[in-house]
Backbone as XML, in Angstrom:
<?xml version="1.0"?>
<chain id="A" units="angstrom">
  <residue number="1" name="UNK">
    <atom name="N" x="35.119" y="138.626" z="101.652"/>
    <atom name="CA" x="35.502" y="139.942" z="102.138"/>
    <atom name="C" x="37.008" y="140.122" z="101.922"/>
  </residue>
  <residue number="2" name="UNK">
    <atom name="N" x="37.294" y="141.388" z="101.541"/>
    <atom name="CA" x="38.659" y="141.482" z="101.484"/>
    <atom name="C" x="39.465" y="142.461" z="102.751"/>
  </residue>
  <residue number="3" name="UNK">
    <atom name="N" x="40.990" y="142.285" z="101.932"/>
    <atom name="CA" x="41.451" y="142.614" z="103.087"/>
    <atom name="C" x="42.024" y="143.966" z="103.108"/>
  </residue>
  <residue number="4" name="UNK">
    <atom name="N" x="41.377" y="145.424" z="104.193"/>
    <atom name="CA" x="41.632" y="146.288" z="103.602"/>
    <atom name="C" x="43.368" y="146.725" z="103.187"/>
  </residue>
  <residue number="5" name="UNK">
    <atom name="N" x="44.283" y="146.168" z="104.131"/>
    <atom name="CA" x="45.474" y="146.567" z="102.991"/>
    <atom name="C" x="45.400" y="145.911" z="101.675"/>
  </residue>
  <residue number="6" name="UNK">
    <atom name="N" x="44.903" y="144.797" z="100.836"/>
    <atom name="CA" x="45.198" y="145.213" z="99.897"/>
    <atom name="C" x="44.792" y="145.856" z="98.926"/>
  </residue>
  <residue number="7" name="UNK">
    <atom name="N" x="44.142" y="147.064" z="99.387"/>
    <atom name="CA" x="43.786" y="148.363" z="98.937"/>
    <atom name="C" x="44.409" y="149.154" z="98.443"/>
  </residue>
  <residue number="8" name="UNK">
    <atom name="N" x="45.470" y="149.472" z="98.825"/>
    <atom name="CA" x="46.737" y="150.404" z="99.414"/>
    <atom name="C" x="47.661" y="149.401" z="98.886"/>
  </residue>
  <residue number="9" name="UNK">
    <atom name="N" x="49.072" y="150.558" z="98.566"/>
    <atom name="CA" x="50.707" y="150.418" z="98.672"/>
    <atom name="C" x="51.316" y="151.005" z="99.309"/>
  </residue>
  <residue number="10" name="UNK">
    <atom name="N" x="51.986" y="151.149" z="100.007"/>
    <atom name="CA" x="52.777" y="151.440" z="100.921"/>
    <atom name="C" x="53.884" y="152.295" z="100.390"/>
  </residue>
  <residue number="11" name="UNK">
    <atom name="N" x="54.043" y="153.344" z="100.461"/>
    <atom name="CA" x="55.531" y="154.570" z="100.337"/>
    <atom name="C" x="56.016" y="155.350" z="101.526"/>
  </residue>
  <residue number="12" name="UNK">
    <atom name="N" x="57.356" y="154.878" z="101.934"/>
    <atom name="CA" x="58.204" y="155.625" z="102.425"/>
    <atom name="C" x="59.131" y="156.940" z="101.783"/>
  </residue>
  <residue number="13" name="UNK">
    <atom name="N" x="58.634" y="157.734" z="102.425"/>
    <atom name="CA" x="58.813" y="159.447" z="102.308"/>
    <atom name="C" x="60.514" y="159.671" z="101.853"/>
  </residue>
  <residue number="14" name="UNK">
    <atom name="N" x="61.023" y="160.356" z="100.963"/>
    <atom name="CA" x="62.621" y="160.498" z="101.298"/>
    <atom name="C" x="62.613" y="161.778" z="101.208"/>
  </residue>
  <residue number="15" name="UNK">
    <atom name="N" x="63.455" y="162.179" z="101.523"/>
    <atom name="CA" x="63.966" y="163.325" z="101.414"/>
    <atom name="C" x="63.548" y="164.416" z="99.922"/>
  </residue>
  <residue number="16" name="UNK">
    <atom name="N" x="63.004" y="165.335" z="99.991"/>
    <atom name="CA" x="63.003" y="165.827" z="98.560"/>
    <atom name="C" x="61.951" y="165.940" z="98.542"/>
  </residue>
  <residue number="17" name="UNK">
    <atom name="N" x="61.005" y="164.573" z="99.067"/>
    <atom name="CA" x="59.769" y="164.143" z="98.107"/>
    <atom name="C" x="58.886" y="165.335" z="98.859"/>
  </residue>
  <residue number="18" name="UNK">
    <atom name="N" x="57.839" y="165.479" z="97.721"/>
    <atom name="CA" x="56.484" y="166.436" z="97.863"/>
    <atom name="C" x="55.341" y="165.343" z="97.864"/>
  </residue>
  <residue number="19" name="UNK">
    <atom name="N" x="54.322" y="165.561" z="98.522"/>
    <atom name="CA" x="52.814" y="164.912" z="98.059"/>
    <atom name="C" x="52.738" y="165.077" z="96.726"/>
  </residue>
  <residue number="20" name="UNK">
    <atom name="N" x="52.734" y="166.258" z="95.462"/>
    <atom name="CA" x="52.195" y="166.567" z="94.200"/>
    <atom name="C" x="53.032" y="165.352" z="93.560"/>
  </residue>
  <residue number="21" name="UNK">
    <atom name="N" x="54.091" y="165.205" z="93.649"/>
    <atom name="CA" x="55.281" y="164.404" z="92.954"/>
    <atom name="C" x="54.709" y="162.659" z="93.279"/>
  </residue>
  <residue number="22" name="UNK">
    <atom name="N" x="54.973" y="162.334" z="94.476"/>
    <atom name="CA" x="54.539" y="161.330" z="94.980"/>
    <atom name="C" x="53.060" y="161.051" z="94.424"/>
  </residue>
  <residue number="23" name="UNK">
    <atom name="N" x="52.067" y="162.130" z="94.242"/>
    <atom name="CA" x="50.914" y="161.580" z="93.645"/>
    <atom name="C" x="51.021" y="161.003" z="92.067"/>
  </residue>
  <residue number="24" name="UNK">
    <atom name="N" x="51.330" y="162.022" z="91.463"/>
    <atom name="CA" x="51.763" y="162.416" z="89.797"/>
    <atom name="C" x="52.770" y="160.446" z="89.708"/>
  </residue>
  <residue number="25" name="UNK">
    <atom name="N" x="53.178" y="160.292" z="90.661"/>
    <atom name="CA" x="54.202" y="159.211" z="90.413"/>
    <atom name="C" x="53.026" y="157.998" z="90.233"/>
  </residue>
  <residue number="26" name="UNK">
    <atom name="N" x="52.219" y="157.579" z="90.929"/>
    <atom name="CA" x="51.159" y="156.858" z="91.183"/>
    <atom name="C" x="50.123" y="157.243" z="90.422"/>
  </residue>
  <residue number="27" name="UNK">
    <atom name="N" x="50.246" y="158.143" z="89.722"/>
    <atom name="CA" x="48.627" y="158.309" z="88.968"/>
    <atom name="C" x="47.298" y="158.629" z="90.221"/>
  </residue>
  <residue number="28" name="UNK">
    <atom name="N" x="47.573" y="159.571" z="91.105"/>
    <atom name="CA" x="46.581" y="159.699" z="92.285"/>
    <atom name="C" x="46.505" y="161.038" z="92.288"/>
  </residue>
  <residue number="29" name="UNK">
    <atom name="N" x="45.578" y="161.531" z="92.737"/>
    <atom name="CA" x="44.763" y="162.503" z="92.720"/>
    <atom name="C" x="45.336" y="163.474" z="93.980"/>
  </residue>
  <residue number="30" name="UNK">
    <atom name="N" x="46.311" y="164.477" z="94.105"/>
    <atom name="CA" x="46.720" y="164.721" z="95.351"/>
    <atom name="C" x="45.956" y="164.975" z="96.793"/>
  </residue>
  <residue number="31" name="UNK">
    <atom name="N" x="44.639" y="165.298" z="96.416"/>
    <atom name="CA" x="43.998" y="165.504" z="97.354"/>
    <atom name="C" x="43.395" y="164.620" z="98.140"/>
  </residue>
  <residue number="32" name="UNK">
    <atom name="N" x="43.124" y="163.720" z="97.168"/>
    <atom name="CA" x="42.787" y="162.121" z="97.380"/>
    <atom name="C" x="43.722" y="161.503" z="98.523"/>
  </residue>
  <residue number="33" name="UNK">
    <atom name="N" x="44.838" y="161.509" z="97.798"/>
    <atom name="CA" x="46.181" y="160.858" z="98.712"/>
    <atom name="C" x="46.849" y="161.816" z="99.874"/>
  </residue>
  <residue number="34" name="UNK">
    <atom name="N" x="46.430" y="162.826" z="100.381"/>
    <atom name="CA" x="46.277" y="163.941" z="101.371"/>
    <atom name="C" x="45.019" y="163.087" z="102.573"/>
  </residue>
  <residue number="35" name="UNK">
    <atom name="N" x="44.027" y="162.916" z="101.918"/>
    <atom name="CA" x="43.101" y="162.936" z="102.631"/>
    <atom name="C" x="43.043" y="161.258" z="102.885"/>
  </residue>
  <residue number="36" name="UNK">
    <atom name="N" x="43.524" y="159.935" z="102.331"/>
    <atom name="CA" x="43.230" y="158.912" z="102.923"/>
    <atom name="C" x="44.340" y="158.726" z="104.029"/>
  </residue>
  <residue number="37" name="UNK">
    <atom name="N" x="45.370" y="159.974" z="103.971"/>
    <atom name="CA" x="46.980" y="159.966" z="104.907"/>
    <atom name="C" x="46.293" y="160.552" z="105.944"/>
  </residue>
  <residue number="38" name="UNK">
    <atom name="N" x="45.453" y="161.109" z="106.077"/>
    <atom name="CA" x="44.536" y="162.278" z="107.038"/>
    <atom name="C" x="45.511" y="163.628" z="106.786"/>
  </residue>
  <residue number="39" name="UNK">
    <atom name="N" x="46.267" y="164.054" z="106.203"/>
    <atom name="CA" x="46.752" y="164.840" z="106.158"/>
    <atom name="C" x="46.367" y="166.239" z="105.386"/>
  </residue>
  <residue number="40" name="UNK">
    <atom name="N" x="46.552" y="167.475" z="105.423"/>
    <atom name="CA" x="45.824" y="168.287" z="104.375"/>
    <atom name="C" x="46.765" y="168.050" z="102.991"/>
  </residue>
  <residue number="41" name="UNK">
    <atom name="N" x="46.749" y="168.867" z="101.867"/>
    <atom name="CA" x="47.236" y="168.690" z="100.812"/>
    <atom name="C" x="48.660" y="169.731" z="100.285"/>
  </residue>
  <residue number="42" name="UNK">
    <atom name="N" x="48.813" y="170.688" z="101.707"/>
    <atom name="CA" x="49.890" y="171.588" z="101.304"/>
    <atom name="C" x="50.678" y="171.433" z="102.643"/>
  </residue>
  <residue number="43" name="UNK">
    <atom name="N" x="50.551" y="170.289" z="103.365"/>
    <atom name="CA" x="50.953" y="169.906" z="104.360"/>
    <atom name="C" x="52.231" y="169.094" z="104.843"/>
  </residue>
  <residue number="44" name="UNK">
    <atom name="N" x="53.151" y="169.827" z="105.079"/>
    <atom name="CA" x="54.629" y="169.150" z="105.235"/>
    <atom name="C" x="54.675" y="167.726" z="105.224"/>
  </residue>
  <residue number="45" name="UNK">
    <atom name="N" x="55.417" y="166.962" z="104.382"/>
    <atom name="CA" x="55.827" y="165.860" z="104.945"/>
    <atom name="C" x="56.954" y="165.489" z="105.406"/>
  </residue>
  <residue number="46" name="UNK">
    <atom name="N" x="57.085" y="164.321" z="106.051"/>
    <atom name="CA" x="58.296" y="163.930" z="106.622"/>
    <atom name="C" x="59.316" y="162.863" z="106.080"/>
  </residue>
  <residue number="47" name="UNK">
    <atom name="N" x="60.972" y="162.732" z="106.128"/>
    <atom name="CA" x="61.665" y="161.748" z="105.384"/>
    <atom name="C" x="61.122" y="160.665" z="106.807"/>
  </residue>
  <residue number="48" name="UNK">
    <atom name="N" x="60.523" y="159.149" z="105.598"/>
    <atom name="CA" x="60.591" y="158.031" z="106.711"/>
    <atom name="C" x="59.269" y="157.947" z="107.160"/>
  </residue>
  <residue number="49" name="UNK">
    <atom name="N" x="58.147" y="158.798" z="107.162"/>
    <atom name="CA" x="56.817" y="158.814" z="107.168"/>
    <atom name="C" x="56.403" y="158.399" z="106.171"/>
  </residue>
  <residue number="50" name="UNK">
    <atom name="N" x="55.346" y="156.912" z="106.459"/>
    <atom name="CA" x="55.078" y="156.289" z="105.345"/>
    <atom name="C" x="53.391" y="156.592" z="105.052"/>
  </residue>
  <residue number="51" name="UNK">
    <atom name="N" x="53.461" y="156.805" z="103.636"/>
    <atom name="CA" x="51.600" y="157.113" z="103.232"/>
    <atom name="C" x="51.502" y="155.963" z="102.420"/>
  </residue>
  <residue number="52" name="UNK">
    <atom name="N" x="49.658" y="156.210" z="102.766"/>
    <atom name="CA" x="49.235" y="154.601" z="101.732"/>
    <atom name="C" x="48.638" y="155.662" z="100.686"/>
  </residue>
  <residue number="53" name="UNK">
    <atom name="N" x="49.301" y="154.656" z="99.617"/>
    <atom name="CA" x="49.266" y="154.753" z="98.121"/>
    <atom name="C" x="47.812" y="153.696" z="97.431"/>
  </residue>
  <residue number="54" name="UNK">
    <atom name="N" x="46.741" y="154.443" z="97.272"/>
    <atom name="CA" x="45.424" y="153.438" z="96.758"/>
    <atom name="C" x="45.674" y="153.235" z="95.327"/>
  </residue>
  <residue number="55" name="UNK">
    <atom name="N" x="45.437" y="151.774" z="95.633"/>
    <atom name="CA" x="45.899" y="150.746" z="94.473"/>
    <atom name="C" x="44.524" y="151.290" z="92.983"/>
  </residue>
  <residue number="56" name="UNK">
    <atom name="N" x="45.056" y="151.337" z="91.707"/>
    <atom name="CA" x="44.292" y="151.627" z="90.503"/>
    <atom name="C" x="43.510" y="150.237" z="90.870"/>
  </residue>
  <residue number="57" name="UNK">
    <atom name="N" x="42.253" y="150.840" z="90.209"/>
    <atom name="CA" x="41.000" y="149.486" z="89.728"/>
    <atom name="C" x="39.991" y="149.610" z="91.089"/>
  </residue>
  <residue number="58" name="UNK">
    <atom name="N" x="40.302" y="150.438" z="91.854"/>
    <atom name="CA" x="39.281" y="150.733" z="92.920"/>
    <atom name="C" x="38.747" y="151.941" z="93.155"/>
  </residue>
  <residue number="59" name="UNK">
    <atom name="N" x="37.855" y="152.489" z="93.719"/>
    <atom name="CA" x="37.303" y="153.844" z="93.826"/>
    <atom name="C" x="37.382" y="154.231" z="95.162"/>
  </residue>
  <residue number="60" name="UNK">
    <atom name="N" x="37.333" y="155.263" z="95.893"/>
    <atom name="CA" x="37.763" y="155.641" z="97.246"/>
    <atom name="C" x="36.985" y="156.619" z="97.598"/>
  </residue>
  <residue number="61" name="UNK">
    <atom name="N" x="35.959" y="156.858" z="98.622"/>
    <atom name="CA" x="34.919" y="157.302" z="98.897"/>
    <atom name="C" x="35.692" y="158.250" z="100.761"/>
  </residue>
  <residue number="62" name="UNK">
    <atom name="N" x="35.588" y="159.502" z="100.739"/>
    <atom name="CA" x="36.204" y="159.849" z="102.480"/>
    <atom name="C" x="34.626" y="160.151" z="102.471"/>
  </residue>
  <residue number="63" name="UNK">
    <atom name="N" x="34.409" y="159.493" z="103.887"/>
    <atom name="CA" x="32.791" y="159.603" z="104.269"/>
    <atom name="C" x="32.729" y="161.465" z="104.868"/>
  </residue>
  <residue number="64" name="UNK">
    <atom name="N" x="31.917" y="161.868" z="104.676"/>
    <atom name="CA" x="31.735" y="163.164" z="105.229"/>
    <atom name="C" x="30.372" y="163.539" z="106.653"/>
  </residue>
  <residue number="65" name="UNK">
    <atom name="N" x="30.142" y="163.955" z="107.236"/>
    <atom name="CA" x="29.198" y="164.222" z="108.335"/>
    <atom name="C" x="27.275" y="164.099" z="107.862"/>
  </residue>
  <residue number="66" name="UNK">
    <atom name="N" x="26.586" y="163.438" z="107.522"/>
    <atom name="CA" x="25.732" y="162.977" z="107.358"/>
    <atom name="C" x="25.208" y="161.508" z="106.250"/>
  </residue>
  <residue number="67" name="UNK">
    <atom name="N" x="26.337" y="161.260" z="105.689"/>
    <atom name="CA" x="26.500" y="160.229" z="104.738"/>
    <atom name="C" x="25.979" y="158.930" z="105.130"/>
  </residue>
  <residue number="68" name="UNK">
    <atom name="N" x="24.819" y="158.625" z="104.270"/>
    <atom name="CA" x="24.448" y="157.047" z="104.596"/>
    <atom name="C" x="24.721" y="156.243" z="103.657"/>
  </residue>
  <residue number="69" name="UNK">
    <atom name="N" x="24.176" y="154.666" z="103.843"/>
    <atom name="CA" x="25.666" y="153.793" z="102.974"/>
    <atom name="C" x="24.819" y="153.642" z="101.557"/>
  </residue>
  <residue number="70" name="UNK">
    <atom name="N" x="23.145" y="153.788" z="101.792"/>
    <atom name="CA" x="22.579" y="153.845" z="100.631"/>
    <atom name="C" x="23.227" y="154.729" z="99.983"/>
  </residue>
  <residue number="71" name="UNK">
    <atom name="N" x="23.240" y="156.251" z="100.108"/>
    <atom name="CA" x="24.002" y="157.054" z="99.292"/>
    <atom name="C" x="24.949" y="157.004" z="99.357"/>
  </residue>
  <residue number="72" name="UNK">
    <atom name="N" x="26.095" y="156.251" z="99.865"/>
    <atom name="CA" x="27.601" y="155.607" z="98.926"/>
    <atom name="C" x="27.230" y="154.955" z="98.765"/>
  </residue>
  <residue number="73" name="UNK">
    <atom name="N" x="26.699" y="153.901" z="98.805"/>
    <atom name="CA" x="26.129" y="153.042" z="97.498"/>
    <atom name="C" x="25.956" y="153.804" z="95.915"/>
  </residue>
  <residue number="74" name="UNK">
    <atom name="N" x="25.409" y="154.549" z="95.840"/>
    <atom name="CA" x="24.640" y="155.194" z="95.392"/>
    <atom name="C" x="25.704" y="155.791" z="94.352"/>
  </residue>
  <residue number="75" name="UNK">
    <atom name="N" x="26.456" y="156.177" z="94.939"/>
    <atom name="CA" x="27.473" y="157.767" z="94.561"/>
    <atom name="C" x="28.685" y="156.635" z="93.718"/>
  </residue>
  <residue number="76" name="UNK">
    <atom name="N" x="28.548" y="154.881" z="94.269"/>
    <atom name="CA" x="29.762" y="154.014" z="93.577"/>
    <atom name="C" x="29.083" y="153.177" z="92.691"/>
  </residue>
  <residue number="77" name="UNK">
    <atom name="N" x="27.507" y="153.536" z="92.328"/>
    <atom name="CA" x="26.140" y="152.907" z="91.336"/>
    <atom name="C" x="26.474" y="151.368" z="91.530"/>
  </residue>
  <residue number="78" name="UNK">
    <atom name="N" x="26.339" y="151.203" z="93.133"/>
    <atom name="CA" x="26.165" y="149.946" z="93.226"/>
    <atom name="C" x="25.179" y="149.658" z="94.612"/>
  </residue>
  <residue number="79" name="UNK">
    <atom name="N" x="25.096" y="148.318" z="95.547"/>
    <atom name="CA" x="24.105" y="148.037" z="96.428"/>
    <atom name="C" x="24.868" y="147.938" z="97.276"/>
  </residue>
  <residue number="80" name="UNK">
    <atom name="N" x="24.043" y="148.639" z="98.796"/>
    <atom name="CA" x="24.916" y="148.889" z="99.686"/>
    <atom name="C" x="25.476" y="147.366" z="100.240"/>
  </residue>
  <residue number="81" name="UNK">
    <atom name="N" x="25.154" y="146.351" z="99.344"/>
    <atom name="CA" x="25.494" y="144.740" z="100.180"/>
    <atom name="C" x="27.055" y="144.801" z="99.410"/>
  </residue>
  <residue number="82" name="UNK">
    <atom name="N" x="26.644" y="145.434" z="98.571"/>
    <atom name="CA" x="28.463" y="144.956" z="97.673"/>
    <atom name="C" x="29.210" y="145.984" z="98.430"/>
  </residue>
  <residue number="83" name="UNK">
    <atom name="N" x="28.916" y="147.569" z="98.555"/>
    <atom name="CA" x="29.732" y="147.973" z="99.643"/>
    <atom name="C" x="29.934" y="147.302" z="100.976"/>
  </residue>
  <residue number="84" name="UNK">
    <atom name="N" x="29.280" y="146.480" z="101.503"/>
    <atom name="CA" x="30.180" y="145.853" z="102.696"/>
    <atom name="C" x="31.122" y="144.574" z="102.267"/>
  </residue>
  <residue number="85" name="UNK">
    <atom name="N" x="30.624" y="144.266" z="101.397"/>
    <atom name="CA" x="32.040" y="143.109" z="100.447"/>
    <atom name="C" x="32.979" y="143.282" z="100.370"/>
  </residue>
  <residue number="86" name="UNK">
    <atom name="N" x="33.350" y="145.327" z="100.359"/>
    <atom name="CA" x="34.477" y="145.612" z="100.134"/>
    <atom name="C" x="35.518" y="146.275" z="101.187"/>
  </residue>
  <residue number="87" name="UNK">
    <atom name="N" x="34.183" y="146.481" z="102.304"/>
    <atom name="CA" x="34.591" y="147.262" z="103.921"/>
    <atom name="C" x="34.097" y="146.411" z="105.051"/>
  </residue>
  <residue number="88" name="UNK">
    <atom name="N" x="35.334" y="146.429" z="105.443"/>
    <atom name="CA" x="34.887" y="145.240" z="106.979"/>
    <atom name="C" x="34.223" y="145.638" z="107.618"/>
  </residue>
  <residue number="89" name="UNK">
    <atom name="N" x="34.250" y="146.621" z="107.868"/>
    <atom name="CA" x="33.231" y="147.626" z="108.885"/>
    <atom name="C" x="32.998" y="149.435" z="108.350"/>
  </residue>
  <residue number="90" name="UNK">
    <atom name="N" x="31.712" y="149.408" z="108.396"/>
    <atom name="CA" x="31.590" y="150.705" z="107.999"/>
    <atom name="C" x="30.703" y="151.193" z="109.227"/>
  </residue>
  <residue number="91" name="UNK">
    <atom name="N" x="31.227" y="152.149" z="109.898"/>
    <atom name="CA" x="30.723" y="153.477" z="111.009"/>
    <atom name="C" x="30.530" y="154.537" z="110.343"/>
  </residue>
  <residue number="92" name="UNK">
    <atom name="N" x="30.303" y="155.134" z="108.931"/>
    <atom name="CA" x="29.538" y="156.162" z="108.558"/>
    <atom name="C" x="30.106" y="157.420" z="109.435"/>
  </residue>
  <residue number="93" name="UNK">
    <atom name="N" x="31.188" y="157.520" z="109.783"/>
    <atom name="CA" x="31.950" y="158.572" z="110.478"/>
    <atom name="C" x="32.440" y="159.371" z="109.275"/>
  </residue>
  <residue number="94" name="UNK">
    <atom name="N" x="32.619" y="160.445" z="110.014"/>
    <atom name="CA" x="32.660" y="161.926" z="109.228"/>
    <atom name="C" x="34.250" y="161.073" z="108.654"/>
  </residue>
  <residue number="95" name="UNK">
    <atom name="N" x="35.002" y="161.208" z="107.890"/>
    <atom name="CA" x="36.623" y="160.531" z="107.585"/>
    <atom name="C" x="36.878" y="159.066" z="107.277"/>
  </residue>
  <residue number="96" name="UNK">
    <atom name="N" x="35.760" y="158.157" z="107.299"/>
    <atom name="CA" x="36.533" y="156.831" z="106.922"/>
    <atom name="C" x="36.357" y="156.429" z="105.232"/>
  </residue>
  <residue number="97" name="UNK">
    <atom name="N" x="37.593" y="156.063" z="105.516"/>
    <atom name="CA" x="37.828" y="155.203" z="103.743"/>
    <atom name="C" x="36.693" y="154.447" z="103.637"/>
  </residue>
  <residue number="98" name="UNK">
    <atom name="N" x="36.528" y="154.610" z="102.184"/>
    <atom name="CA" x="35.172" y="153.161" z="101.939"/>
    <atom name="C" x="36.252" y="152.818" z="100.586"/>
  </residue>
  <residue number="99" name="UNK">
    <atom name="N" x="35.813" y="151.949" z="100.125"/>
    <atom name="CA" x="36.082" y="151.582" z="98.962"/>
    <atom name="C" x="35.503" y="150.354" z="98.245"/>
  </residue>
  <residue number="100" name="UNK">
    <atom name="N" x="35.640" y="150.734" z="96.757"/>
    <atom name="CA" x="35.126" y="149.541" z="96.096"/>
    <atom name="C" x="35.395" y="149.390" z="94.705"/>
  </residue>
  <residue number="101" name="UNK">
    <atom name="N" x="35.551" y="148.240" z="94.088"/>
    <atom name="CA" x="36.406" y="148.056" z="93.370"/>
    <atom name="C" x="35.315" y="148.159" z="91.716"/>
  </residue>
  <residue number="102" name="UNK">
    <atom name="N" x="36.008" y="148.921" z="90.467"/>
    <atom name="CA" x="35.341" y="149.289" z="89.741"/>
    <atom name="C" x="35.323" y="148.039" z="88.822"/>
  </residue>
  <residue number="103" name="UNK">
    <atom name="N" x="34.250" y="148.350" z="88.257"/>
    <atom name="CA" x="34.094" y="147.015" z="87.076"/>
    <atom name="C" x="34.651" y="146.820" z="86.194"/>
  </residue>
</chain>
């Protein structure tokens, strides 16, 4: 089992910075990196507020309000046993990160 930070990189906010920029810098998807911050995507940030940055070579799943793990399984074309290989705990709550690492 791994460990979920090393999922994630770690960025501290400076002054200036935008989410679009900060994504574009990382190769991330802004909405993506909005939504594993819980934050929306046109949503102020702060200097010194730190967001996690998801590391390339993994896939990132935000669970939504009826989602079962067969179908993320499903949706990452793998078995829901390898999704828990990659999540210590999965509660199938409307917002949690899943992740799993691509082949």
């Amino acid at each position: 089992m791994n460990n979920n930070n090393s999922y994630f990189t770690y960025y501290t906010i400076e002054a200036g910075d935008n989410l679009y920029e900060i994504a574009k810098k990382y190769n991330v998807n802004p909405k993506l990196l909005a939504a594993i911050n819980g934050i929306k995507d046109n949503e102020y940030i702060y200097p010194n507020q730190e967001l996690m940055i998801p590391k390339s070579g993994y896939s990132y799943y935000i669970t939504a309000e009826g989602d079962t793990l067969s179908g993320v399984a499903s949706a990452f074309k793998t078995s829901p046993e390898a999704m828990l290989n990659y999540n210590r705990t999965i509660y199938l709550l409307p917002e949690q990160i899943l992740v799993y690492k691509r082949g």
